[in-house]
N, C-alpha and C positions, 0 to 999 in steps of 0.2 A: 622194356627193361634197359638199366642204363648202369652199368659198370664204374665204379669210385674204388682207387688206390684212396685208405686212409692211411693217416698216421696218429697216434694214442699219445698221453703226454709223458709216455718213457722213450717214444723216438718209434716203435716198430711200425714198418708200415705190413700191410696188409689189404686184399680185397676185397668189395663187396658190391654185390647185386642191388639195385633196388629198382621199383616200378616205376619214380620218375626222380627229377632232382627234389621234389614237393616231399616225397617218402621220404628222403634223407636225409633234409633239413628236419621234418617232423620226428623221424626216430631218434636224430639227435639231439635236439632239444629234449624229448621228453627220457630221455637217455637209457635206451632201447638197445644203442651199438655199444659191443666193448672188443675190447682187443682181446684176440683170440691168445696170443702170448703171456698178456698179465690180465689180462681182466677188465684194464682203465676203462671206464666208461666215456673218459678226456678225450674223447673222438674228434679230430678235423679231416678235411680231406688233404692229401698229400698233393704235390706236383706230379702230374702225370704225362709220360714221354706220350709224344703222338703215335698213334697208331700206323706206320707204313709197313705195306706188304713188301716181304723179299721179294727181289729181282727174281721173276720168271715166277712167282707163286701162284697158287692156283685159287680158287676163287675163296671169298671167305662166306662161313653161313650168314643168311639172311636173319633177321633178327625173328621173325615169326619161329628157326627152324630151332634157336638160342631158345627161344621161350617155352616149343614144346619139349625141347628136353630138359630144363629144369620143372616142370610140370610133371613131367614123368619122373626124374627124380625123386621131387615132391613127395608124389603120390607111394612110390616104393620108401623114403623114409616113413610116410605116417603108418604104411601098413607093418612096416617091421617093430615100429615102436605101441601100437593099437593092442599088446597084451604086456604092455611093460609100464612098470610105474615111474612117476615123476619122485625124485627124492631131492630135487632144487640144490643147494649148496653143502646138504648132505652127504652126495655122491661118495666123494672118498671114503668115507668114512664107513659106507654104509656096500661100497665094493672089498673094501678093505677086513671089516668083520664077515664075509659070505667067503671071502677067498681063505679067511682060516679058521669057515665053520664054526661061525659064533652067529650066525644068523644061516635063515632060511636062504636057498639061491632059486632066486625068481630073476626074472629080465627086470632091470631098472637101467632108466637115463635122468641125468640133471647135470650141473655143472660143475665142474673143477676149473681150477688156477694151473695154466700151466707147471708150476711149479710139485701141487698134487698130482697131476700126470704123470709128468717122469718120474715121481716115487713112487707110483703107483705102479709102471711097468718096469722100475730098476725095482722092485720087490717081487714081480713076476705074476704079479694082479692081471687077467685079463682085460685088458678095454679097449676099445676105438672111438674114435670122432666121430660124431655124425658131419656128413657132407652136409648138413645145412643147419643153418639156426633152429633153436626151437623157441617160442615163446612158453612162457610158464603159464599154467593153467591159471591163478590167479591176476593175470595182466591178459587174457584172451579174453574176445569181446562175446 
């Protein structure tokens, strides 16, 4: 696993995991990565400070110990999401009529725009982030 500060072409930077730099050049190109902020899919990687341990710090995990806990992760987002439907760029909209009862309230996940976020939680809509990407069932191999 290999760790990239990007930056989108409104300025925000942001991080992300991928499996090697091979993965991050391929999600970008085929434009996979968006900014978690606006959405941009204009992904580059940003300038990254070196990584130094503070004075007297204690040891840092091993990359095996990184990997099994985004695996375990992993595995507790797919099983939290395994009775919830995908509603893609719907989300808001389709959180937004269940929170005043104009549809059925079932688990759903898909995507919003930062921007639909915070309307969504400055109206008192319930939601959170998922800790990790999700690919869309129509773009999964």
């Amino acid at each position: 696993m290999i760790v990239f500060d990007l930056r989108c072409g409104q300025g925000h930077v942001f991080e992300a995991w991928f499996a090697s730099s091979t993965a991050y050049d391929e999600q970008r190109v085929a434009k996979l990565i968006h900014c978690p902020m606006c959405d941009d899919a204009d992904v580059a990687k940003a300038v990254m400070a070196p990584n130094i341990a503070a004075k007297g710090g204690g040891e840092r995990p091993s990359p095996q110990a990184v990997k099994a806990a985004l695996t375990m992760l992993a595995e507790a987002q797919r099983k939290a999401l395994s009775g919830s439907e995908w509603v893609g760029r719907g989300f808001a909209d389709r959180a937004r009529a269940m929170h005043s009862g104009a549809a059925d309230v079932a688990p759903i996940h898909g995507q919003a725009t930062r921007a639909e976020a915070k309307a969504l939680v400055e109206e008192g809509v319930p939601i959170a982030p998922l800790p990790l990407p999700v690919v869309p069932p129509e773009q999964a191999n």
